[in-house]
N, C-alpha and C positions, 0 to 999 in steps of 0.2 A: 611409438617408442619415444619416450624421454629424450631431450639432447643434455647433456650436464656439459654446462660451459664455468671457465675460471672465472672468477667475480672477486675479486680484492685477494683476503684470505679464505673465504669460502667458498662451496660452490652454490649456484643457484640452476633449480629442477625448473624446466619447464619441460609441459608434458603437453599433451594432446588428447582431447577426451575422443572415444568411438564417435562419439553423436557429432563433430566439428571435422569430423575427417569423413572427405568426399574419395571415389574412386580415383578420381584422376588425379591427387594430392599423392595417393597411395603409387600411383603409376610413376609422378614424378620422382615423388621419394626414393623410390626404384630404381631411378633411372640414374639420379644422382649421387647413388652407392655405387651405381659401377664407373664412376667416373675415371677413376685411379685405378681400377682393374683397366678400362680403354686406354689409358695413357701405357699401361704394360704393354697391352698386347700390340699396342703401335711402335714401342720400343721392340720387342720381339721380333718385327715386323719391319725392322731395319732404322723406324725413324731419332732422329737425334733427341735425345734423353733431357736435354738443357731444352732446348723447344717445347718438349713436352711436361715437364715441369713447369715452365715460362707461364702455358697454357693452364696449370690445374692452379698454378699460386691465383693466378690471376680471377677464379673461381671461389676465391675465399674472402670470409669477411675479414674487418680491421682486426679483429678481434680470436678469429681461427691463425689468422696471420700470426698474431703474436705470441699465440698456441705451442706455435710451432717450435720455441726456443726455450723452452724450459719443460720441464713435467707436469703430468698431469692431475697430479694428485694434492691436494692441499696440504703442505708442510707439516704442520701439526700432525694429521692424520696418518701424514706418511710417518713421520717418526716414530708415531704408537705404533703403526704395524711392525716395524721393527721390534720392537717391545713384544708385543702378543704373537705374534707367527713366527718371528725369527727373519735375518737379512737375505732377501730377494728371493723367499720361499714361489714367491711367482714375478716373472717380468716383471720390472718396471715400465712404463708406458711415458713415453713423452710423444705431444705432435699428432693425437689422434685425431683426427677428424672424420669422426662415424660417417656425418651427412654424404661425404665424395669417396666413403670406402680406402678415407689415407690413414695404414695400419698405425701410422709414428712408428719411431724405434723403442722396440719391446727387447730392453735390455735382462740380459743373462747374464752374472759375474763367472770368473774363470782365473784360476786357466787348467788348473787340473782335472779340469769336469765340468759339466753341467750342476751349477748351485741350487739352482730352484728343481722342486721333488726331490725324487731317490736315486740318482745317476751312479752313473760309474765312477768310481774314486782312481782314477790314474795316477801314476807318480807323479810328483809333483816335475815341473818345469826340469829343476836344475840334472834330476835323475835322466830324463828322457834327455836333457843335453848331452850326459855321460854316455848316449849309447851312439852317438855322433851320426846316427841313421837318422835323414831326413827324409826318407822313405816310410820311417813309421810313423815320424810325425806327422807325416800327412792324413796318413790312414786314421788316426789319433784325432785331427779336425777336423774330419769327414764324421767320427763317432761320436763326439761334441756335437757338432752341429746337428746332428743327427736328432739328439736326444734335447737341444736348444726348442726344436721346431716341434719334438711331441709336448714341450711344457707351453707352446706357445708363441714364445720367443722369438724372434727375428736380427737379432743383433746378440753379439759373443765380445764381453767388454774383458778378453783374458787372453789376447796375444801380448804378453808380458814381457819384453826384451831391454830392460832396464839392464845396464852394466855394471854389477858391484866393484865398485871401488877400492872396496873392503871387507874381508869375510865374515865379519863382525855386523855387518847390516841385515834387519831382522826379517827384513822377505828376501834376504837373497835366494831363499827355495824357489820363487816364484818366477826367476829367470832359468835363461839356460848355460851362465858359462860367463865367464871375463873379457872375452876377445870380439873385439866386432864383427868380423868375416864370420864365427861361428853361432855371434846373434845373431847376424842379420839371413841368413840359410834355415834357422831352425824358424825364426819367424815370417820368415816370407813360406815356409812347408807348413805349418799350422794357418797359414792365412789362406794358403790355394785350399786345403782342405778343410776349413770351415766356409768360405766362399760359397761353395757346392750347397749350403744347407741357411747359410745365414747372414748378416753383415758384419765383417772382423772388423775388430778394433784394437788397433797398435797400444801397448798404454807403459809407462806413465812419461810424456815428453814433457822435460830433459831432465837429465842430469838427478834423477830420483834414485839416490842410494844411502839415505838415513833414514829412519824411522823413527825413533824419539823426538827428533826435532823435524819432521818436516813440516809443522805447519809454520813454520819460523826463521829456519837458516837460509839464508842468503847465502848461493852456491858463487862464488868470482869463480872465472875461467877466459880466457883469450880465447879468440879468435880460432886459430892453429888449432890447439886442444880439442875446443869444442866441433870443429869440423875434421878433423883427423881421428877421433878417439870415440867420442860420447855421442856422434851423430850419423853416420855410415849405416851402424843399420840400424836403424829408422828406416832411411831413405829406402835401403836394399827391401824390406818390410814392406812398405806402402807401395814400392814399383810392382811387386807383385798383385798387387791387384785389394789390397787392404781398403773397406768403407769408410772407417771413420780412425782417429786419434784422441785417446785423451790425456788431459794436460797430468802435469801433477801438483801437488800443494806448492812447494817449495819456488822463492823466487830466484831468477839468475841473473847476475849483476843488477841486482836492485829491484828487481821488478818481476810481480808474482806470474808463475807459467801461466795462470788462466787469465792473463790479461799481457803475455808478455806480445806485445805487437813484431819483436825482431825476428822469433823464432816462431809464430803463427803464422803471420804475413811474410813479411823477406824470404822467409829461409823455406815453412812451409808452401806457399802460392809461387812466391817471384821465381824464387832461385829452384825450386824443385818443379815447380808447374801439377805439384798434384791437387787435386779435387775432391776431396770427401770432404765428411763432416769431422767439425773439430767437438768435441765434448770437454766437461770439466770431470774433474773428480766430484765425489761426492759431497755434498752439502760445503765445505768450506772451500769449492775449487776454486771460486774465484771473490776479489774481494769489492768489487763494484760491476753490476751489470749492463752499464752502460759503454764504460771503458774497456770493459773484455767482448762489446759484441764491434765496438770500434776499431779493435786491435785482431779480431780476426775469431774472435769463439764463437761460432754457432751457437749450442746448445748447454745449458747450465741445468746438471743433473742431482738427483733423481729426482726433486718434488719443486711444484710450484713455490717459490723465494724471494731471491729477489728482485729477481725482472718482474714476476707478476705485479710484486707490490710497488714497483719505482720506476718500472719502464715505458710505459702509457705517458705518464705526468712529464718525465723526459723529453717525451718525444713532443708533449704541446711546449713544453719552455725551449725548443730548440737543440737542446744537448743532444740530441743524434736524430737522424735521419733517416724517414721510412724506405730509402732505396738504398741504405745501409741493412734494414732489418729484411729487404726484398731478396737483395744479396745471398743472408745466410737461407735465410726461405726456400728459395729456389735450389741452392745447393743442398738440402736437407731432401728435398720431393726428390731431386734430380736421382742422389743416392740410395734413394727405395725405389724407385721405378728402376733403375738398371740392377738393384739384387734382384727383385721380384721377376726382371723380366729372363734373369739368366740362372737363377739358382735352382735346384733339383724341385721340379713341378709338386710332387706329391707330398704331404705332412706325413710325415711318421706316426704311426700310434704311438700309444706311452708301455707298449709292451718292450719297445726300442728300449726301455732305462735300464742298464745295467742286464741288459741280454746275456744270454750265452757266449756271444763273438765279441762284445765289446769286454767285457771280464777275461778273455781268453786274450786279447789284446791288452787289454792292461799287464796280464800276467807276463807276457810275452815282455811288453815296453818295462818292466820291472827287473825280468833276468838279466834282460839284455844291458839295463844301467850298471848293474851290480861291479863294480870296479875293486879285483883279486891286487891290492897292494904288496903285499909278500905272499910267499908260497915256499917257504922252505923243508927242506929235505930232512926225514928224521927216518931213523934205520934203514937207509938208502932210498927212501921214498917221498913224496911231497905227502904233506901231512892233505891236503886238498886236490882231487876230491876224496870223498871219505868214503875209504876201503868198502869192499864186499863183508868183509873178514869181522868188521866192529860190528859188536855185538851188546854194546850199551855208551848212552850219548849222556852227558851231563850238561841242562841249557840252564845258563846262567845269567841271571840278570834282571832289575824289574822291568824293561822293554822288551822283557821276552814274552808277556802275555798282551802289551798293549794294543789298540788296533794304532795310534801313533801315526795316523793315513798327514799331519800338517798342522800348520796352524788353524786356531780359529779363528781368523776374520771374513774378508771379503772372498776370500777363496774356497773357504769349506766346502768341501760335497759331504751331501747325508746318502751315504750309501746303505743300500737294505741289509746287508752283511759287511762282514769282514776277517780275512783269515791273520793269526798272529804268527808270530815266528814259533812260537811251541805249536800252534794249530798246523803249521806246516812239517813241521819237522817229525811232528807221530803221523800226518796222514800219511808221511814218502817214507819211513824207516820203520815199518811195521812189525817187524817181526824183530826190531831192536829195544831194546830197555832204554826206558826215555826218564831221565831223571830230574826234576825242576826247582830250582834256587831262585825263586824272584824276589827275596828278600836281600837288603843290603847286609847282611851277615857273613862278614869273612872268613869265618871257621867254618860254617854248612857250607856254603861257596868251595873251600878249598876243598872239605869232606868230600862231598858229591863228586869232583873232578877224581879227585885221590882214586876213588871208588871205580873210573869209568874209561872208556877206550880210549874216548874221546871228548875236551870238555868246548863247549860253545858259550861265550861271552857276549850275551848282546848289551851295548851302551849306548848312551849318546844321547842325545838332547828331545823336548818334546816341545809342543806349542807354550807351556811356562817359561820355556827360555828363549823361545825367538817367537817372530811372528810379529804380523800386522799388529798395530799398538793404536788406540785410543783408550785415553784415562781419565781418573777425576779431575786429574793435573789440566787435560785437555778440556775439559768442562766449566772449569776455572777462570780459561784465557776471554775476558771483556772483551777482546776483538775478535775471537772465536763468536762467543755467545751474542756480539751484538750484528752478528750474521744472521740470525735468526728473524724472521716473521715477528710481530706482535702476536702475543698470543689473544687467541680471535676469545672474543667476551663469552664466558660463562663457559668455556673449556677449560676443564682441568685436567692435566696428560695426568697425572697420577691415582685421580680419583678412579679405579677402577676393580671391580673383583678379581681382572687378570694378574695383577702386581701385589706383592707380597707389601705388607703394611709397611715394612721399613724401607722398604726401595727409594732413592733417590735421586738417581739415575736411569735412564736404559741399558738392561743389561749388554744391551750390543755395545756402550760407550764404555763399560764397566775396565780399572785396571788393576793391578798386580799379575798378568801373564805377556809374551810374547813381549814385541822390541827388539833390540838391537841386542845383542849376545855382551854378557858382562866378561866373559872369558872363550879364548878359542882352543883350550883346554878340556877334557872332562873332568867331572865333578874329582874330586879327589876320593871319596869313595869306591869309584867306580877304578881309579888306578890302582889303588890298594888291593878291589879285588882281583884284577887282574894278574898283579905280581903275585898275589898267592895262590891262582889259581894256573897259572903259567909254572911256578914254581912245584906244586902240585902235578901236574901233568903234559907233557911233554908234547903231545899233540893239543896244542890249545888252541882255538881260532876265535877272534875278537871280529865281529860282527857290528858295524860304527853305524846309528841311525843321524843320520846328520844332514844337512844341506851346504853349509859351506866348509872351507878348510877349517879342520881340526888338527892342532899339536901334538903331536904323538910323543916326541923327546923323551920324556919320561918314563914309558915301559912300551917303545915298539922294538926297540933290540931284546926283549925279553920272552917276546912270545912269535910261535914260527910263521903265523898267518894271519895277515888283517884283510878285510874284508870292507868295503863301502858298500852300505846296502839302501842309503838315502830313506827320505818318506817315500815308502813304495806301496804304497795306495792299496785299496781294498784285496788285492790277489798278493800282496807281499807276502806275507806267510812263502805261498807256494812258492812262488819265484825264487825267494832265497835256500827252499832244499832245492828246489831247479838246481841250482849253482854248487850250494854241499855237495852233491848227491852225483855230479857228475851230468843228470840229465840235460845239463845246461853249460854249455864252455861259456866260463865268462870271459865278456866281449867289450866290459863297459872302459871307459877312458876318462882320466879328470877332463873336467872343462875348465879345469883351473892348477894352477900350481900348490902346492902345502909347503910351507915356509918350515924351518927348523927355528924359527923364534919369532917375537910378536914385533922385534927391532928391524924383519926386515918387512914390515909391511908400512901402508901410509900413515898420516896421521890419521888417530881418530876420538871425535869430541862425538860420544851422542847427544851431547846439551848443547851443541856449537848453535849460537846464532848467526854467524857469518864462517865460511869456510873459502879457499882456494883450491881447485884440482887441476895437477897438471899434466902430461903424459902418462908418469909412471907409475904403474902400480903392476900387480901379480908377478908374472914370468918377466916382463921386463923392467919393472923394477929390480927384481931378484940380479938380472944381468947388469943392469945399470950400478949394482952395487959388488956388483963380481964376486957373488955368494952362492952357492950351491941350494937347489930346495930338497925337501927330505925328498919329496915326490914331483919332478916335475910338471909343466904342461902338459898334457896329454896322453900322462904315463898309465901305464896298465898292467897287468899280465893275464897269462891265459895258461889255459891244461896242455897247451900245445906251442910249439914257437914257429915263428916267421920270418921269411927272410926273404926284402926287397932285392931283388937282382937285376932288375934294370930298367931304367926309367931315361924318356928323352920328350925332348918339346916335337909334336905333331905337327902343332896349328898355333896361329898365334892369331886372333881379329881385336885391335885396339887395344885396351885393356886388360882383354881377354886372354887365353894359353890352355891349349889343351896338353895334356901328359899321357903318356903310353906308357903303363909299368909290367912287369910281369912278378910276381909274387909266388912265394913260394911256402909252403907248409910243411915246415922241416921236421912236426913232431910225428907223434903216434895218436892222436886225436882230429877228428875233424874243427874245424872252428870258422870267426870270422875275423877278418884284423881290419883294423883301423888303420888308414894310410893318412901319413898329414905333410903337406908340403909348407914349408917353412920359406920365409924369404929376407932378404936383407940388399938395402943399396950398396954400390959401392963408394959412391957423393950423396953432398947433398949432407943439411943440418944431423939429419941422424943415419949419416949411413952405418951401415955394419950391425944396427937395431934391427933383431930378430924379428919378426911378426908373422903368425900365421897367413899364407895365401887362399890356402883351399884344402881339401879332405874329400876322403872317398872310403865307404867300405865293400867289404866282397867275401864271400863265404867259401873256404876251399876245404876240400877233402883232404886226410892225410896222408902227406909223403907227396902229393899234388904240386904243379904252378899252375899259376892262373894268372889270365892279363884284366887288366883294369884302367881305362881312362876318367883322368882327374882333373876337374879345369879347376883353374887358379883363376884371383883376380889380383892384376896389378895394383887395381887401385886401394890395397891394401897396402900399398907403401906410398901410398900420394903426399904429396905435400900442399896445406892449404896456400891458397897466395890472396893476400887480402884484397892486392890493387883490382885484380881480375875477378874476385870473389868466387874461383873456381878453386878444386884440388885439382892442383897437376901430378901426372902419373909419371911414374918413373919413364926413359928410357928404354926397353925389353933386354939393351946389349949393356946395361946399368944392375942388372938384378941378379944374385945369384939365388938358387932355390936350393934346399937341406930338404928331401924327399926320406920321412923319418918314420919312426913309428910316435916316437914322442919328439917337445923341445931338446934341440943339443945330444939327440941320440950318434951316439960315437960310433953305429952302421949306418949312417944314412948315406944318402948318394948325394953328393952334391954337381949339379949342372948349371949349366946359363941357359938365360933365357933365348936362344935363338935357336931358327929353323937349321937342323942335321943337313948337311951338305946329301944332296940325293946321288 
């Protein structure tokens, strides 16, 4: 068998003819493929992981050594596959080393799916944050992984818990929510349940919430901030048991994340003591390979770049050090020998993608985001769910036929089907007249409503108006493109029958769609047709596809029922008649606040080359400005109502608080409620600042109580302290808790944090 080893920018074959290969050659051969399966099974086997890596590094040549920190694929080429296949249609591979049987990390993008083949298309992040169940999330990266390990894969680069700043930034779909305690829980439940199948990766560290400019703005932040606000969960993330981290573009105070040595080293190694691999983003992560394997990066993804071409010559002139490169080395081996030795034994087949259970799963993680904002009463009845009695629907809208599953960039899943909202709405109301307006035409719009029982407005935004962003503008930047390889003699990326003659870039770089949101408004369009179609028929329900807060102001006093139905992935369709239909109590909950104007939100420059962020932004911004939101934190409604009736502190260890509630279901429908404990100091810089502690859901029957415990974490009111370089945690007899359904809900219970006299 061939070895293909990296050689400058190319590779070089060397092969072995039959006639030159002796038995015992072939024995060794053998014996040296399993060398890295023996260092598992001795890991398995109890022995320590750092020893046994110690042992396999030291098995490799100079030159597999230096293998190990970048990809394996020659730059050029990897870029054309982009081009001709489409982005990470199979694993990336970095760090292989065939001869000792060391897989490298066979990277899979994410996070709403498995990108490489045909997977299942889940809603995207921010929905599945809205169902505040980390219980499904897990289930969720257990089916990811799942479907990672039948394409091949061993590494899941789509635990996404980046914190929008701004609702206006163009992946905020890709996260789960604004508040840390409720990142860092949904990413530490996607991290135990891809763990089982593959190695997670935390991504993008730190402070990554612009997209137009991230290859450029320089993020200022203090101290405080940054370890109160934008870093919590992270941490909470990787304690769970996360393999690897990767950086993102963007620098902070001055200096780019994939070379930032404060928040690599200091903050990741010293002051956390965690161990995995640290990654870059892709092709521009980092901007010198020297000084980011100095300052704490492992590996620089996806294709051989510019360590291949610069880091050899380095290492003879002195500028770094092979027990610097042994360093990331070992850590790299260490964190495949402990997945491989603990992760679910058997590969999935590729019958796994987009099965039966895992589409029943997405359908399910779709109803359940579905977040019911109004629901009011028309002829004494809530216009939702929709009657036995209606006997023709009028769906309106051009997103009523689209699949609309996300952006298209590094997240995309190519899923083998997909249902739309008119495909869902004839499959559950069959024997109802189903009438369809996906034209923007406000007379047929209003017509078809006129005409019908009930009218349905689907709006809202599509991957042309958010979403991951590279453009020509990007292809442009000298200091981008002089990141590039030399292009290797007598390759021409363009010369090819796959590329259309005119092409001048790769379509995966290509721009005019996604970025950063030009408005947190709908189209105007889309409000006009609303007013006339509200005005038109009195049961009218406005259906929002969207990922971050959208402004309603304009015509939500007008119509009786709005609806959040986010990118909800290949089974949307069905999920949102789920919810119509009644089959489905919606359950879902913002993971963020909706402002009643664009004045109370942060600043925001999508062109900014240097920016500041400080504490405030969403729900506590909103309080910090003593402004009411249209919908707050965590607000919701359901077909049924709830009512907390008593809640006290159990347990208290450290940090930690257990809570004992009993709940109760005071409607005529069964359902689930979201409980959310709120907290605030009473001292201290920001006492009386609200901030969520912890959450809990629970499913009760109607007319039912039911008990539920909910731990909280203190250290969601901590204060950083520079001198100590720790966050100190409040006091317990300093804290009062608001046990809510939502922010500032005017039935919540409010207690202190101490143990009930027995």
């Amino acid at each position: 068998m061939g070895e293909v080893r990296k050689s400058g920018l190319a590779f070089s074959i060397m092969s072995t003819t039959p006639a030159e290969t002796n038995n015992s050659q072939l024995k060794g051969s053998r014996q040296d493929a399993e060398t890295f399966e023996r260092g598992v099974q001795a890991v398995r086997a109890g022995s320590d992981a750092k020893a046994e890596a110690d042992k396999l590094y030291e098995s490799l040549t100079e030159s597999e050594k230096l293998s190990l920190l970048d990809g394996d694929t020659p730059f050029w080429l990897g870029l054309r596959s982009m081009v001709v296949e489409g982005y990470n249609t199979k694993p990336y591979i970095h760090g292989e080393v065939a001869r000792l049987g060391i897989p490298g990390t066979r990277f899979v993008d994410g996070p709403r799916g498995c990108v490489s083949g045909h997977g299942t298309a889940f809603p995207v992040s921010m929905a599945r944050g809205a169902t505040w169940d980390v219980a499904l999330e897990e289930e969720i990266g257990e089916a990811i992984g799942r479907e990672i390990r039948a394409q091949g894969g061993n590494f899941f680069g789509g635990v996404c818990i980046n914190l929008p700043r701004h609702p206006a930034w163009g992946r905020v779909q890709e996260t789960y929510g604004d508040d840390p305690i409720h990142l860092g829980e949904f990413g530490a439940a996607l991290t135990r349940g891809a763990e089982r199948y593959t190695m997670a990766c935390v991504k993008h560290f730190a402070l990554n919430s612009m997209e137009n400019a991230r290859f450029k703005v320089n993020v200022m932040i203090d101290y405080e901030t940054l370890h109160d606000v934008y870093l919590p969960h992270f941490k909470r993330s990787l304690g769970e048991g996360a393999s690897a981290i990767m950086t993102s573009y963007n620098s902070v105070n001055g200096e780019w994340m994939g070379q930032n040595k404060y928040l690599l080293t200091e903050v990741l190694r010293d002051l956390w003591g965690w161990g995995g691999i640290t990654v870059t983003d892709f092709i521009w992560g980092i901007r010198d390979g020297t000084i980011s394997l100095e300052a704490g990066m492992d590996i620089e993804e996806p294709f051989a770049q510019q360590r291949t071409v610069h880091l050899r010559s380095q290492l003879e002139a002195g500028k770094v050090s092979w027990s610097t490169v042994k360093h990331s080395g070992v850590r790299i081996l260490e964190t495949q020998l402990r997945s491989y030795a603990t992760r679910k034994p058997i590969d999935p087949d590729k019958n796994v993608m987009a099965c039966e259970s895992h589409r029943s799963l997405a359908r399910l993680a779709a109803a359940e985001s579905m977040v019911l904002l109004k629901n009011s009463q028309v002829d004494g009845s809530p216009v939702l769910p929709i009657s036995e009695k209606v006997r023709s629907i009028a769906v309106i809208g051009r997103l009523a036929t689209q699949a609309n599953l996300g952006d298209h960039g590094s997240s995309n899943v190519r899923p083998p089907s997909f249902i739309s909202p008119i495909d869902g709405i004839r499959s559950a109301f069959k024997n109802v007249t189903i009438t369809l307006v996906a034209d923007d035409n406000v007379k047929a719009c209003a017509k078809a409503a006129s005409e019908a029982d009930v009218a349905l407005v689907v709006v809202g935004y599509t991957a042309e108006d958010e979403g991951e962003y590279i453009g020509a503008d990007t292809m442009s930047q000298p200091e981008l493109v002089g990141l590039f390889p030399p292009l290797p003699e007598g390759f021409d990326f363009l010369d090819t029958k796959d590329l259309e003659p005119n092409e001048s870039i790769p379509p995966v770089m290509s721009g005019g769609q996604g970025g950063d949101r030009t408005s947190l408004r709908l189209r105007p369009i889309d409000s006009e047709i609303i007013a006339s179609v509200s005005a038109a028929n009195y049961r009218t329900v406005v259906a929002i596809v969207a990922a971050g807060a959208v402004i309603t102001e304009e015509w939500r006093h007008k119509v009786p029922a709005i609806l959040i139905m986010w990118y909800a992935g290949m089974e949307g369709g069905h999920a949102l008649a789920d919810v119509l239909s009644g089959r489905q109590n919606p359950s879902g909950r913002l993971p963020f606040s909706i402002p009643t104007s664009e004045d109370h939100l942060p600043t925001f420059d999508p062109n900014a080359t240097s920016i500041t962020y400080d504490r405030f932004h969403g729900q506590r911004l909103l309080d910090r400005l003593g402004v009411k939101a249209a919908f707050p934190h965590g607000f919701g409604l359901s077909y049924t109502t709830f009512s907390i009736q008593y809640a006290t502190v159990t347990e208290i260890k450290g940090t930690r608080a257990r809570l004992h509630l009993t709940v109760q279901n005071t409607g005529d429908r069964d359902g689930r409620h979201v409980v959310q404990v709120y907290g605030r100091r009473r001292s201290g810089r920001y006492r009386d600042e609200l901030m969520l502690t912890g959450f809990g859901t629970i499913n009760i029957k109607s007319g039912q109580t039911a008990e539920l415990n909910v731990d909280i974490s203190l250290m969601a009111l901590a204060e950083w302290d520079q001198e100590s370089k720790t966050r100190i945690a409040p006091n317990p007899s300093d804290v009062v808790l608001e046990v809510s359904s939502y922010a500032h809900d005017p039935e919540a219970i409010q207690i202190e944090v101490v143990l009930p006299t027995p």
